[in-house]
N, C-alpha and C positions, 0 to 999 in steps of 0.2 A: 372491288377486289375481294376475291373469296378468304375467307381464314385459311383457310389452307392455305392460299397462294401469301395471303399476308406473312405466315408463320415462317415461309419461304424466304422471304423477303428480309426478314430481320435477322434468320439465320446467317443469308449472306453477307447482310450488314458487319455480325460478329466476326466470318471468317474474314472481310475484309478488317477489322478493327484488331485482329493477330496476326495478319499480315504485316500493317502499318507495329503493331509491338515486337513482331520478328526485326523488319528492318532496322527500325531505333537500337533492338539490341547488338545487332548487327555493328550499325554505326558505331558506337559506345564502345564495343568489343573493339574495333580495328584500331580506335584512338586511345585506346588502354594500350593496347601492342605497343602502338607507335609512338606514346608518349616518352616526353623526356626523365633525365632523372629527379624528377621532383615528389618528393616525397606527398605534398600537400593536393596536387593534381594524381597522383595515383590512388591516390586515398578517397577523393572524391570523383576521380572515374570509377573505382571498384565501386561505389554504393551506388553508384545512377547504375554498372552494367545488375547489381544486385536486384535493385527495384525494376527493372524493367522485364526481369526473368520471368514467365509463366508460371506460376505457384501451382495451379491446380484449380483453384476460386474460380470463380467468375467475373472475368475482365468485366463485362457489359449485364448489368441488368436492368436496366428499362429505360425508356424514353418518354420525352415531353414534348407538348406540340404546344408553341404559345398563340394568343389572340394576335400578334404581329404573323404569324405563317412560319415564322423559326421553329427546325426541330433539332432538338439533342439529345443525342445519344447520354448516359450516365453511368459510371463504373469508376473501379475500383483505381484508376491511376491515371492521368491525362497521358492520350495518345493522339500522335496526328501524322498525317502524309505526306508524303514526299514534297508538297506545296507549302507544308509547315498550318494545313486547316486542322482543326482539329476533329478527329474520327469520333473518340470518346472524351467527353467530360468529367473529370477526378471529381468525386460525390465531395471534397472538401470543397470545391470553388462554387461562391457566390450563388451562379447560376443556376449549380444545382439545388438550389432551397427549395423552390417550390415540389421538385420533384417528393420529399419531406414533407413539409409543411401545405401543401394545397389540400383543400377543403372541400365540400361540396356547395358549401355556407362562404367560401372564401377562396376561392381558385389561384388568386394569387398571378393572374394573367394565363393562367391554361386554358388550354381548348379540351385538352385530353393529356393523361399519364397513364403509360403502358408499363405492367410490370412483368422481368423476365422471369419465368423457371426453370434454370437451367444445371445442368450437371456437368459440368467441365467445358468442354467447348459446344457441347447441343445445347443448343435451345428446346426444350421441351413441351413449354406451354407456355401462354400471355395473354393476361388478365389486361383489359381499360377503364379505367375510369371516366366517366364523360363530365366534364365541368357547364351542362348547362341547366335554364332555368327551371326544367323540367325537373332532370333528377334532384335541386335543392327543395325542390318543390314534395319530394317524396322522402326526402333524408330524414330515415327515423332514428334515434340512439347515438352510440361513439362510433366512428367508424375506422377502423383497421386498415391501414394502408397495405394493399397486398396481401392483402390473407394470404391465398392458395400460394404464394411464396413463403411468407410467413410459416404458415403451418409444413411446407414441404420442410422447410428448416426445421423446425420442431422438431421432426418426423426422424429428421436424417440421425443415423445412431451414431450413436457419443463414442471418444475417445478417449485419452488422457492428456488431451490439449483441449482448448477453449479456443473457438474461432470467431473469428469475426463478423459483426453483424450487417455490413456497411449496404447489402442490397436489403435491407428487412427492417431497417431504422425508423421506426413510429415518432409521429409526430410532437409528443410529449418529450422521447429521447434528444430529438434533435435539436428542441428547446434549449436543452440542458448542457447535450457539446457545443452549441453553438454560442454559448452565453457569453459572455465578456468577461475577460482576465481577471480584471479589477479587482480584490477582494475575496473572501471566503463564499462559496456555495455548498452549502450542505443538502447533501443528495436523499431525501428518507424514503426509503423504496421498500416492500415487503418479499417473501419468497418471488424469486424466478421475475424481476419486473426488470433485471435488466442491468441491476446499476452500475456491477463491474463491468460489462463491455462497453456502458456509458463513459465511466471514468476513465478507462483505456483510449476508448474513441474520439473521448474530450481530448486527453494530452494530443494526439495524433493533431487532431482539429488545431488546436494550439502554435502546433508548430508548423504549422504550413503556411509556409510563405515567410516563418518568423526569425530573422538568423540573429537577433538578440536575442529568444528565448531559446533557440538551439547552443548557441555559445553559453547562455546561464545553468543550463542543462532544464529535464524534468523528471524531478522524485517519484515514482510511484512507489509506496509502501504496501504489501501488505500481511497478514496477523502470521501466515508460518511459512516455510518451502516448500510444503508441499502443495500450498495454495501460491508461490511462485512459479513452482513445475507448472500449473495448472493454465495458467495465463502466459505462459514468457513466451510465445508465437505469433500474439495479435498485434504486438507493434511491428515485429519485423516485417508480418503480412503485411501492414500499409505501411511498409517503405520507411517508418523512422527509427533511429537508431540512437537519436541526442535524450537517450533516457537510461537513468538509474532507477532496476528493478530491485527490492532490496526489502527487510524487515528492520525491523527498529533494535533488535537484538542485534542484529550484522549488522548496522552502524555503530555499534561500540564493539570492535574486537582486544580491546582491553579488558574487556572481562567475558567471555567464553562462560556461557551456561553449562552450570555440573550440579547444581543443587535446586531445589526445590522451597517455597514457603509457605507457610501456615500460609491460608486463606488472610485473616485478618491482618499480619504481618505484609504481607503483598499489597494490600490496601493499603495499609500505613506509608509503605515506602512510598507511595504513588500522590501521597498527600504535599499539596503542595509547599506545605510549613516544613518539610525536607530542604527546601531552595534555601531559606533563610538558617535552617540547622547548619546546613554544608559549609555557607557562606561565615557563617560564624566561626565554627569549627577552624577554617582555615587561618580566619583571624587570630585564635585562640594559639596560631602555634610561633607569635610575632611575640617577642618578649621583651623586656629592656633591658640594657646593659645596668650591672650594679657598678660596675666599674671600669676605667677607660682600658683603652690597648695600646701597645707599643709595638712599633716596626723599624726595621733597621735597614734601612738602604745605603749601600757601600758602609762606609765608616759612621755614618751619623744616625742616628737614634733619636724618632720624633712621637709623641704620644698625643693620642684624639681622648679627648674627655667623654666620658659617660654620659653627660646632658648633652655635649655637642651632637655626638652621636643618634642621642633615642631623640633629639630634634628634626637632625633629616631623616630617620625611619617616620617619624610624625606627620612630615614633610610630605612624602611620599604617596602616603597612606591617602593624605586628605587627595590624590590626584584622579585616586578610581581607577587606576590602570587593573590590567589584568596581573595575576598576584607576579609569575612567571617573569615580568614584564619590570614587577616594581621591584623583586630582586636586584634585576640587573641596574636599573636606576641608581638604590640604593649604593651598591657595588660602587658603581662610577663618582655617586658624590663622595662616598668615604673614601676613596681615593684623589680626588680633587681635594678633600680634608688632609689627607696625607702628604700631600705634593705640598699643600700652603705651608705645613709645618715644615717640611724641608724646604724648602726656598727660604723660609727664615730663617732657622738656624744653622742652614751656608751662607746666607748672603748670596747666592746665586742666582740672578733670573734668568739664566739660560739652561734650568735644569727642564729636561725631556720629559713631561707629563707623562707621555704613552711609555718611555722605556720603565718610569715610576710605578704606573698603572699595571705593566707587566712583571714586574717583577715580583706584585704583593700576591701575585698567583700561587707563589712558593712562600707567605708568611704564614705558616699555624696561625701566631695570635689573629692577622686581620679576617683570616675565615673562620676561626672562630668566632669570633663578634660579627659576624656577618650570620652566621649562622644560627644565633640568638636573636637578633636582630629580625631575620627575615627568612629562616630557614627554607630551604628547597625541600620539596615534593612532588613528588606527583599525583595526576589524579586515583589512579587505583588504588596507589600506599594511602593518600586523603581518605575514601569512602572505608579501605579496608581497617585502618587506623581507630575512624570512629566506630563501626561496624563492633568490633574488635576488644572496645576499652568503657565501661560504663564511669569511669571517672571522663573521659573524655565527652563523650554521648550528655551527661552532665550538665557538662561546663555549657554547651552549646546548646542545651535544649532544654533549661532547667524551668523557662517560664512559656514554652510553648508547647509540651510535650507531657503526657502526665505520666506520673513514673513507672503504671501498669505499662506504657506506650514506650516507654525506654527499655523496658524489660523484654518485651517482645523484640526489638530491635538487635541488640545485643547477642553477639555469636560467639563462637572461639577461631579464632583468627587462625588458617592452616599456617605450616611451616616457613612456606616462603611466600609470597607476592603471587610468584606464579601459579603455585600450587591452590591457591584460593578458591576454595569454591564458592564460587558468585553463582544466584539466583539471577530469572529474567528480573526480575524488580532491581535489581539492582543497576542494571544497563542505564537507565535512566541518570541515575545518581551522580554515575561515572559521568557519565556525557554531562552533568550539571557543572561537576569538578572542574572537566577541563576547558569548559568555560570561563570557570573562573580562573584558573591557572594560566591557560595559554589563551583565551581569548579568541579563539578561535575555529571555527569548524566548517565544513564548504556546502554554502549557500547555492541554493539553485531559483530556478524564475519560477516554477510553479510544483506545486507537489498535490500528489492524487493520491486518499488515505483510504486503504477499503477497510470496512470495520471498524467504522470510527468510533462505532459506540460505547465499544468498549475502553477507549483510549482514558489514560487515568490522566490527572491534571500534569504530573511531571514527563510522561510520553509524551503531551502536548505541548511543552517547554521546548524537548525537543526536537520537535516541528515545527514550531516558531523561530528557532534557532536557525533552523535550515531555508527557512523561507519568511527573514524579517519584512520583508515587503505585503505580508498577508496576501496574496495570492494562493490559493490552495481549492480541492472537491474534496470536500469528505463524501464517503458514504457510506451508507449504512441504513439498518433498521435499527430502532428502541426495543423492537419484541426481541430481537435476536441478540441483546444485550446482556453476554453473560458471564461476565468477568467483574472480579472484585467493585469496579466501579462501572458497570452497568445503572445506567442511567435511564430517565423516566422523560427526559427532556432537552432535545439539544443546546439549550442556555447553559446548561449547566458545562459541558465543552468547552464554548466559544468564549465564556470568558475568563479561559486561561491561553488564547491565543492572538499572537498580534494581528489584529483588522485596523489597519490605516483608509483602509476605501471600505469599510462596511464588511457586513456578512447576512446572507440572504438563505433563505429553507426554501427548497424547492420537494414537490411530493409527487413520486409515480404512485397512478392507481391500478392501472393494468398489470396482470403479470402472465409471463407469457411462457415460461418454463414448468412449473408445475400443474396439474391439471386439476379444473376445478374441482373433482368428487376427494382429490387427495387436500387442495387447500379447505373445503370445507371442513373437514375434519381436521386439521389442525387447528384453523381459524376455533375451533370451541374453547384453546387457551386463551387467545386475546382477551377477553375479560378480565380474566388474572393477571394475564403477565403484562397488557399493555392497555390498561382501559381508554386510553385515550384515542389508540390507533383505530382506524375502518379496515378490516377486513380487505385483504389484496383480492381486486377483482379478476379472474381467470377469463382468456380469450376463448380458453376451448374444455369442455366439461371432461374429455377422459372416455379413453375405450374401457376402462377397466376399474370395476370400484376397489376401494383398497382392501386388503386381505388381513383381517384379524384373529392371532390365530393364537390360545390359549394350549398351554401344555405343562406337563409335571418337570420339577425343578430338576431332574436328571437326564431325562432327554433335550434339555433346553441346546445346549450346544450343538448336536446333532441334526435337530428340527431346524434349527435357523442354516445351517450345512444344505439340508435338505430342499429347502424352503429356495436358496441362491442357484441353489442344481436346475432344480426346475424351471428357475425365471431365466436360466443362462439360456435354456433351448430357444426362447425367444427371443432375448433382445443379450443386445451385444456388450452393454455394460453393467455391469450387478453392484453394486455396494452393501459391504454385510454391517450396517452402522451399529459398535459396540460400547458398550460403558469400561470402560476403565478395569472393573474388576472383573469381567468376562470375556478380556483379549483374547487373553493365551490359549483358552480354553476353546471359545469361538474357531479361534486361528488353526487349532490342532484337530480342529473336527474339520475344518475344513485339508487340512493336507492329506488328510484319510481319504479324499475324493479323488479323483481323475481332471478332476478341473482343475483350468490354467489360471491360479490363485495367487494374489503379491499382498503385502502389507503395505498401504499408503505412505506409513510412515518411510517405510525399508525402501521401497521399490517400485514405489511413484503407483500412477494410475493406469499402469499399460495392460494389465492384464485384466483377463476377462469379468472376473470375479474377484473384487479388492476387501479385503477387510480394513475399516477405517474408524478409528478412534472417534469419538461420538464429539470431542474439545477441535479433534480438527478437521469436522467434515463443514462447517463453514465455509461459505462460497463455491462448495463443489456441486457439478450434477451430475447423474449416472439417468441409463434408462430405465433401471431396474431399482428399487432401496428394499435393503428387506431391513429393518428397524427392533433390535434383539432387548428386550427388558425396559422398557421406559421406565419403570418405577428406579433401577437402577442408574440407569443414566438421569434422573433426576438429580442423585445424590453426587454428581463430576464437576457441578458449578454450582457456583454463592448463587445464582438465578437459575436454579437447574428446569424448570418448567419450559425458559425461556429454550434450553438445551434440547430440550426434548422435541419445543417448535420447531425449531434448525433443523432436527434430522427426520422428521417426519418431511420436510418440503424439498428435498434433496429432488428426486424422481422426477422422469422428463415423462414418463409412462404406464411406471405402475409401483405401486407401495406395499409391501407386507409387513404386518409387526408379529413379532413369534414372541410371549413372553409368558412367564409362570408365575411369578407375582401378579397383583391386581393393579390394572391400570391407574393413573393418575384419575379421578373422579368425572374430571374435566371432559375428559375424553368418552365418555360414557354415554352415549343417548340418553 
């Protein structure tokens, strides 16, 4: 058969393979109509007729022919015919590994794997691999599964969503979503290798076929919303929905970020000897009775002694409940104390415990002595409390803290509770509290952390919180490490997190997003920032070397304006990446232009030309970066070099730095 006639051939293949996904939807839809009133079956017909919708992707991108004469099709969701065969195989089942994973060294049972290149429903070109002795015999290097798919991806210009990779998954990747649950895998991946759509791809992976780990849910965390906006489309694309997208700030909405910390202070809060401050603190507000109480129910008047008393607060204590928890304990036995003394001094054994019990609800004195005893709090008043009070900060941290480290700590507590201005470091603290208070916070089956690098030890509490079972992906890089605890080594992490089944380092070397002439010249920091790292290897060298472009400190704003103008005429997505102290200024030269310009922060990544804060262009790509001052974005992070990495590897296409200061040294041929 001729290529041509082949190319034919598989086209028809696909138009039958949306045929077979029309019908199913079809189906699906009628039994949505006609179903009953059941809440639970309308819920899970709207998500089958949701997944079986046409997105736009591509259903079908390649096929396998095994050494049995079996062939299967491979794409993005199981479909099959009216006989219930299957037309396409979902890239999460079994079968489809090898189409992944085959070799030329290791075929894995193939004869041959064809890959699609397709734009919506045309098929446009298809690449073969041929699995025999010949070509192992010739196989020099690493080799690319699908390039000319691969790179058409590449290729295809950027939005303000992130899509999914699920026809273009290298065989390294696939290692890594397909890994087993068990335990922590930490992902260390360099610019552009992949490893968010790994971790996305992994939870997906996870949950297929899995209705225990859908009912426990899965966490993906990661560092800001703007890097939520950026991702929140790849789970829906493959069809799952049993996940919480989310930041670690948004998991404590008791304390709402409005203030800001010293570097050093931020660090501090993150330090794990906070757990045991906290813990003490709470302890510190349990007091003893100097003297007993009296309560009068009906006519009789009974008194609990002061040692009776600080006995069952003793009691109590020694049980490890949560604090919330040993309250109410408490409450119950001094009420049980209270009932024994009436029943003796009536001579009654038929007096009503519970109507005794309720009654002490209305005694001043017995909540009073409860309140010394075991006073209530909560977690925000806790952290705001100590926060708030250096005799308090003190008492609880007098031999673990040095009193430079208390001082930095130490704030003016606002008006009211609400009114508080809480730091992100503090989020942490909070969520420590009411652990210890209420005991409780909701657990899921696996959780996927991007930018794990940066995670301080008390962020990692947690995350251990939320996934006591040690199941978890972290990812990240060490070079892109730039926050207060930026670290040099993933040990330094793992052991503040629970691993019951182990924790294992997995490394990508390839990177497939940024282009080699632009990782070269970033990779001249790795010796600084991460001596330990290798250089992320680039699949494809770059049409365009990168643009360095010196200029006087008053047209600087302007020229980086200029600079985004220019690259807009060619490629569809520009990022203007700024330092902190050249926002506004950067921002205002650009609305002087004609171009369709948004602020990341303000207004997501939809438009053409986005200016984006240099702390949060993490994990972003554009096809265009223009890179404004690196000496000053130096000065935005406790590892500002590391910062400067970050934004120089953003680009899918082309890089420009415009700056008037002298570059970092590093950067210098």
């Amino acid at each position: 058969m001729s290529a041509d006639a082949e190319l034919e051939a598989e086209q028809a293949y696909i138009h039958h393979g949306y045929a077979a996904l029309d019908r199913m939807h079809a189906r699906t839809s009628k039994l949505l109509e006609e179903a009953p009133n059941d809440p639970d079956l309308i819920a899970s017909l709207t998500r089958r007729v949701t997944q079986l919708t046409d997105n736009g992707r591509a259903l079908c991108f390649g096929r396998i022919d095994t050494e049995a004469g079996e062939c299967w099709h491979i794409g993005r969701r199981h479909v099959e015919d009216q006989d219930a065969e299957p037309v396409v195989v979902e890239w999460r089942a079994p079968i489809a590994v090898p189409f992944y994973r085959a070799k030329i060294t290791d075929p894995r049972g193939l004869v041959r794997r064809r890959q699609f290149v397709v734009d919506g429903r045309t098929l446009l070109s298809m690449a073969d691999d041929f699995f025999t002795e010949e070509a192992a015999s010739q196989a020099d290097g690493p080799h690319v599964r699908g390039r000319d798919a691969l790179l058409a991806e590449l290729e295809r210009g950027r939005t303000g969503q992130m899509l999914d990779i699920v026809a273009t998954i290298q065989a390294e990747q696939d290692e890594i979503i397909r890994a087993p649950i068990e335990g922590i895998l930490t992902v260390q991946g360099g610019p552009g290798s992949g490893k968010t759509a790994i971790g996305l791809h992994r939870a997906a992976y996870l949950l297929f076929g899995n209705d225990v780990l859908a009912r426990a849910g899965v966490l993906v965390v990661g560092p800001n919303r703007t890097f939520l906006r950026y991702i929140a489309q790849v789970l829906p694309s493959l069809g799952e929905e049993a996940v919480v997208q989310t930041t670690l700030t948004d998991l404590v909405p008791d304390a709402p970020v409005r203030a800001e910390d010293e570097l050093a202070t931020q660090r501090l809060k993150g330090d794990a000897r906070l757990a045991t401050v906290l813990r003490r603190a709470l302890q510190n507000r349990r007091r003893l009775l100097t003297e007993g109480f009296e309560v009068r129910h009906r006519s009789t008047r009974v008194r609990v002694e002061a040692d009776e008393a600080n006995q069952l607060a003793s009691t109590v204590a020694a049980r490890r409940v949560p604090y919330a928890a040993g309250r109410t304990a408490l409450r119950d036995l001094l009420a049980r104390a209270v009932y024994d003394r009436y029943t003796q001094r009536s001579g009654s054994v038929a007096a009503d415990y519970v109507e005794i019990s309720r009654s002490l609800q209305g005694s001043a004195s017995f909540k009073a002595a409860l309140d010394v005893l075991w006073p209530s709090v909560s977690a925000p008043a806790l952290v705001r409390e100590l926060l708030g009070s250096a005799t308090r900060l003190s008492e609880a941290a007098g031999d673990l803290l040095h009193a430079h480290e208390q001082a930095s700590l130490v704030r003016k507590s606002a008006r009211s509770l609400k009114a508080e201005r809480w730091t992100e470091a503090d989020g942490p603290l909070v969520d420590e509290a009411i652990e210890l208070i209420e005991g409780r916070v909701r657990t899921y089956g696996h959780a996927v952390v991007d930018e794990a690098q940066d995670l301080s030890p008390m962020q990692a509490r947690m995350l251990g919180r939320r996934c006591p079972n040690g199941s978890m992906t972290l990812l990240g890089d060490i070079a892109q490490g730039t926050g207060p605890w930026g670290r040099n080594e993933w040990e330094d992490l793992l052991a503040h997190l629970p691993a019951p089944d182990g924790a294992r380092i997995a490394e990508l070397r390839l990177g497939y997003r940024a282009p080699g002439q632009v990782l070269d010249l970033a990779s001249r920091l790795l010796p600084s920032i991460a001596p330990g790292l290798r250089p992320t290897e680039s699949i494809r060298p770059g049409r365009f070397a990168p643009s360095i472009r010196r200029v006087t400190a008053d047209v600087l704003a302007a020229s980086a304006a200029a600079e985004a103008a220019a690259l807009s005429g060619h490629h569809g997505s520009v990022a203007v990446i700024v330092p902190g102290a050249l926002h506004d200024e950067v921002r205002s030269a650009l609305a002087d232009t004609s171009l369709d310009t948004g602020d990341a922060s303000a207004n997501g990544l939809d438009h053409r030309v986005t200016v984006v804060a240099a702390l949060a262009s993490k994990g972003l790509e554009f096809e265009a970066v223009v890179v404004v001052e690196p000496a000053l974005i130096r000065l935005d992070a406790p590892h500002g070099l590391r910062l400067v990495y970050i934004c120089l590897t953003r680009p899918t296409q082309h890089l420009s730095v415009v700056h008037a200061e002298a570059l970092p040294t590093e950067l210098v041929a």
